[in-house]
Phi, psi and omega in degrees: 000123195264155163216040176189141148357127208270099202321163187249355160212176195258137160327131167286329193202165189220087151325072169300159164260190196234286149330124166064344183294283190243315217239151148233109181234024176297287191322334164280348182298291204289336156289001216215298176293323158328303178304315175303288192304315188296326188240039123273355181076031190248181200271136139308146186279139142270190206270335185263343157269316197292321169304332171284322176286337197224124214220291172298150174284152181316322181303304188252034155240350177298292195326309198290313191298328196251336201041217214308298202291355189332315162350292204299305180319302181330282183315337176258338159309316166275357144300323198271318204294308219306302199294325163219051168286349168274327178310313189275000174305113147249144134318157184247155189304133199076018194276288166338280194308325193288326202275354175258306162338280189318295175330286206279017189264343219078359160301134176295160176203109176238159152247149174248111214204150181276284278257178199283142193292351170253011146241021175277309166327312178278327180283313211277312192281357156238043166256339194106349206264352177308332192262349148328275206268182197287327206188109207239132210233061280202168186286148190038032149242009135267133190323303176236144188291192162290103081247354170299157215270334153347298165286290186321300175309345164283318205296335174309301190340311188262032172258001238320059172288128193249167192321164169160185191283331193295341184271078151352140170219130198243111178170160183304338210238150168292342181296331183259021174249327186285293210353293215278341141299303190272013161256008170090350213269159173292089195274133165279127176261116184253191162045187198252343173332112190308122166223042145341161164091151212283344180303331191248065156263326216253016171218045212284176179273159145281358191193110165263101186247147189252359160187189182314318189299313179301298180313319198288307196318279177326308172283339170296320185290332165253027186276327171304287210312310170317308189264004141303282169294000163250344142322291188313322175332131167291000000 
């Protein structure tokens, strides 16, 4: 579902997010906080709190869930993630194709992503896919996380292309439509992910896409459109 005009050039560069985006690994996330939650003696999340709850990256969303001891929480979530976060990854559908398309076109392509940067890493290389981007961009490897403008400048850094409307920002979560506000960047809304609330009142996307197909979709059109109209030229 488009909700803006069709742009009049194609992205210089594209900002994935990761999680429900390109990729599906939720279920070991909200199972890995579970783990956490249980042995604090707290109620475990379903897969549909968990998709409302968890937005921020762990560093700044823990303190609130866990308080003083948040540490602790911290240490048994990335144990339960570390041992089965590749078992449980799929690709999401069209994803491959969209990111070999995007690749070969020259759009620069990085992610911006909560999840921690040495297993966002680790899952593209083992998918294969590192090599798509530019730059793969993960919680604490920027001073501050996402929705801050931060990470996006690193993942820009080695293109150096700077934020701006030519810069896509692509995900799922309302956390990635303020990102891609407040770096100025053009935000996309993908998937099916409950995005309720009043944050993406106040950040909305330019675009409501329903997957990877869609987006490839969006971009081959306006790549016609372009060579439609530069055909016409006299």
């Amino acid at each position: 579902m488009m909700t803006a005009t069709i742009p009049d050039t194609l992205p210089r560069a594209i900002l994935f997010d990761w999680d429900n985006t390109l990729v599906s690994n939720w279920g070991c996330v909200v199972a890995s906080i579970n783990a956490a939650l249980t042995a604090f003696g707290m109620e475990p999340w379903t897969m549909e709190e968990g998709y409302k709850r968890i937005r921020h990256s762990l560093r700044d969303s823990f303190p609130t869930i866990f308080g003083d001891d948040w540490h602790r929480a911290r240490d048994i979530f990335y144990a339960h993630f570390e041992q089965n976060h590749i078992a449980y990854l799929e690709p999401l559908a069209g994803a491959e194709r969209l990111l070999k398309e995007l690749h070969a076109s020259g759009i620069y392509l990085a992610v911006v992503s909560n999840k921690k940067g040495q297993f966002l890493r680790a899952e593209a290389t083992h998918l294969g896919w590192d090599g798509y981007f530019g730059r793969l961009v993960g919680a604490t490897d920027a001073p501050t996380d996402k929705p801050a403008v931060a990470p996006v400048e690193m993942a820009l850094s080695p293109s150096g292309i700077p934020p701006g409307r030519d810069v896509w920002f692509v995900g799922d979560a309302d956390v990635d439509m303020e990102c891609a506000h407040r770096a100025g960047c053009l935000p996309v809304l993908v998937g099916s992910t409950p995005t309720d609330g009043p944050n993406l009142d106040r950040f909305p996307p330019a675009y409501r896409l329903d997957g990877c197909a869609a987006i490839s979709a969006l971009v081959q059109r306006i790549g016609d459109t372009i060579s439609v109209k530069a055909a016409a030229r006299p």
